[in-house]
C-alpha positions, 0 to 999 in steps of 0.5 A: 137865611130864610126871612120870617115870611118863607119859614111861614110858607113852608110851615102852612104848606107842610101843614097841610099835607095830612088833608091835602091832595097827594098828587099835587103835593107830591108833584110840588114836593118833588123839587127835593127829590134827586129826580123833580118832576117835568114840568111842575108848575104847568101841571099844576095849572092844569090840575087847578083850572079843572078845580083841584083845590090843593092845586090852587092853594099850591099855585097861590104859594108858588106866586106868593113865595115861589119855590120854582123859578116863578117870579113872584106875583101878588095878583096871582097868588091873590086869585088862586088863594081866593078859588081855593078859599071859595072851596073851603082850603083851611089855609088860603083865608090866612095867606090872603090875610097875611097878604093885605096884612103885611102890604109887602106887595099891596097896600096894607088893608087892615079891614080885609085882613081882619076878615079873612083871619076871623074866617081862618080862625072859623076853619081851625087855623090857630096861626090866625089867633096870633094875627088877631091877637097883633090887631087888637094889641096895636089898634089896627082896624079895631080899638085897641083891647090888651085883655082880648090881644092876650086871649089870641095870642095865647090860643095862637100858634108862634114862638113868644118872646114878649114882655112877661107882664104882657098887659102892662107893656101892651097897655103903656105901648096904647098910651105912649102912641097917643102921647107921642109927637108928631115929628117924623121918625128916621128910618134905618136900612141895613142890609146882610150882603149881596149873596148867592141865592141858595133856596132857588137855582132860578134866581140869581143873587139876594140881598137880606134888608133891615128897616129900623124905625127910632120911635114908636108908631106905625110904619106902614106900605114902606117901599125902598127902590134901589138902582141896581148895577151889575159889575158890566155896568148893566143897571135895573130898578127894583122896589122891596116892601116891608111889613109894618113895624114900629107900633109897639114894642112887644117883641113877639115872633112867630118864627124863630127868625128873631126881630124886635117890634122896631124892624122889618125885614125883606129880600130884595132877589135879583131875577135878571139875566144879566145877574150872574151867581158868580157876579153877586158880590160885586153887585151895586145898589142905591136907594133912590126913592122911598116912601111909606105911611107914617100914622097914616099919611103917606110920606116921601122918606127920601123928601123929608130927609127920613130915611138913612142906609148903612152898609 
C-alpha cells in the first residue's frame, strides 16, 4: 500500500505535466515503459545543472520519494526544490513546505513551512490552501483562527472527512489543548508486516509503521530506531520519522489513505544488501531508541516509559 506521502508525490508530479518539460518528464516517466530509458537519474543531473527546471523539481522528487533505486536524501531534495523554486516551479514551495511541515527527515519548522505554503498558494497550487487551513486550525506557528482554517480548507484540494460542523470541533479541539494536562502521552506503534517492496525493485523489504498518541496534543519530530536482524544473523540500525499527530481531532485527509488525527504513519524500507526479497518475512526488528517533541520539549519516549510497540 502507498503511504499518504507517495500518493501525494505522484499526484503534484502528474500535476505538473501539462507546463512541464517534455524531455524530462518523459525520460523520468520511462520507468513504466516496457523499454526505460538508460541512465535516468544521471541524465537528469545533467539537464538540471545546465538550469532545466523541471529536471531540478524531478531530481527533488526523486531524493525526496524516489522512484528509481535512489536512497532518499532530505538535503538533496531540499537543494533541487530550492533551484527550481528560485525559477518559478509552481510545486517546489509546496514540496520544501511539506518538507519542514511534516519533520520526517528534518526537524519540524512551522515558520518556513508557513512561508513557503503562502509562496505556493501565490503560484496557484490550491494543495497549499489545505496546508494553511491545518495551521491555522492547530495553532502551528500562527494563533489558532477556526473561521480563517475553514476558509483554506475549503479553497484546497483534498478528500474531506472531518466533522460536519467544522467550527464547532475546531473551536473545542482549541480549547481542550489548553485545558489538557500535562502528563506525558503513550504512544503505540504498530506495524503491516515486513513485505516485499512492490513500488521499487531497487529496494529490498518494507515495513507500513503506525503511531497512535492516546490524548489529544502534538506529537511532533517523532523518531523510532529499530535494530534490524536479517535471517543470517546480519544486523543494521535504522531510524523512521513521523509526521506530527495528536493535535486535533478533525480527521481531515488529503489522500484516500485514511488515518484519524491520532495517527502517523511511515515506512521503514530496507536498502541493504544483505536484505534479500525472499528473506523479507523473516526479517527482525527492535525499537531500541525513540524520541519526540511533546508540547514542544523534547522527550525520550523509551526514558519515560511512553512508548509501547504491538506486533
Amino acid at each position: 500500500m502507498l503511504n499518504k506521502k507517495s500518493l501525494l508525490a505522484i499526484l503534484l508530479i502528474a500535476s505538473q505535466g501539462s507546463l512541464a518539460s517534455e524531455k524530462a518528464h518523459e525520460l523520468y516517466d520511462s520507468i513504466y515503459s516496457e523499454k526505460p530509458a538508460p541512465d535516468v537519474i544521471r541524465t537528469l543531473h545533467k539537464m538540471a545543472e545546465s538550469g532545466d527546471v523541471d529536471a531540478q523539481s524531478l531530481l527533488g522528487w526523486e531524493y525526496y520519494q524516489p522512484r528509481y533505486d535512489t536512497k532518499p536524501n532530505v538535503q538533496e531534495a531540499i537543494k533541487w526544490f530550492e533551484l527550481a523554486a528560485k525559477q518559478g516551479d509552481e510545486e517546489a514551495p509546496l514540496a520544501l513546505g511539506d518538507i519542514y511541515y511534516e519533520g520526517e527527515q528534518v526537524r519540524v519548522d512551522y515558520a518556513k513551512a508557513y512561508a513557503l505554503f503562502n509562496q505556493a498558494t501565490q503560484r496557484g497550487v490550491n494543495l497549499a490552501w489545505s496546508r494553511l487551513g491545518m495551521m491555522y486550525a492547530n495553532g502551528q506557528y500562527v494563533e489558532v483562527d477556526c473561521s480563517k482554517a475553514k476558509e483554506y480548507l475549503d479553497k484546497g484540494v483534498h478528500i474531506y472527512t472531518g466533522p460536519e460542523d467544522f467550527m464547532a470541533a475546531c473551536r473545542k479541539d482549541m480549547i481542550d489543548r489548553k485545558t489538557v494536562d500535562d502528563t506525558l502521552p503513550v504512544i503505540t506503534i504498530t506495524r503491516s508486516g515486513m513485505r516485499d517492496n512492490f513500488l521499487d525493485k531497487g529496494f529490498s523489504c518494507m515495513d507500513s509503521l503506525f503511531a497512535k498518541t492516546n490524548k489529544l496534543g502534538e506529537v511532533a519530530n517523532l523518531r523510532v530506531t529499530y535494530n534490524i536482524k536479517s535471517p543470517s544473523g546480519k544486523e543494521t540500525i535504522q531510524t523512521v520519522g513521523f509526521a506530527p499527530f495528536g493535535l486535533n481531532r478533525l480527521d481531515i485527509n488529503f489522500t484516500d489513505y485514511r488515518l484519524d488525527s491520532f495517527t502517523s504513519n511511515s515506512l521503514l524500507i530496507l536498502y541493504k544488501p544483505e536484505f534479500e526479497r525472499k528473506s523479507c518475512a523473516t526479517v527482525r526488528t527492535t525499537i531500541v531508541a525513540a524520541t519526540a517533541t511533546i508540547k514542544g520539549k523534547d522527550v525520550d519516549l523509551m526514558k519515560a516509559g511512553a512508548i509501547e510497540q504491538k506486533w
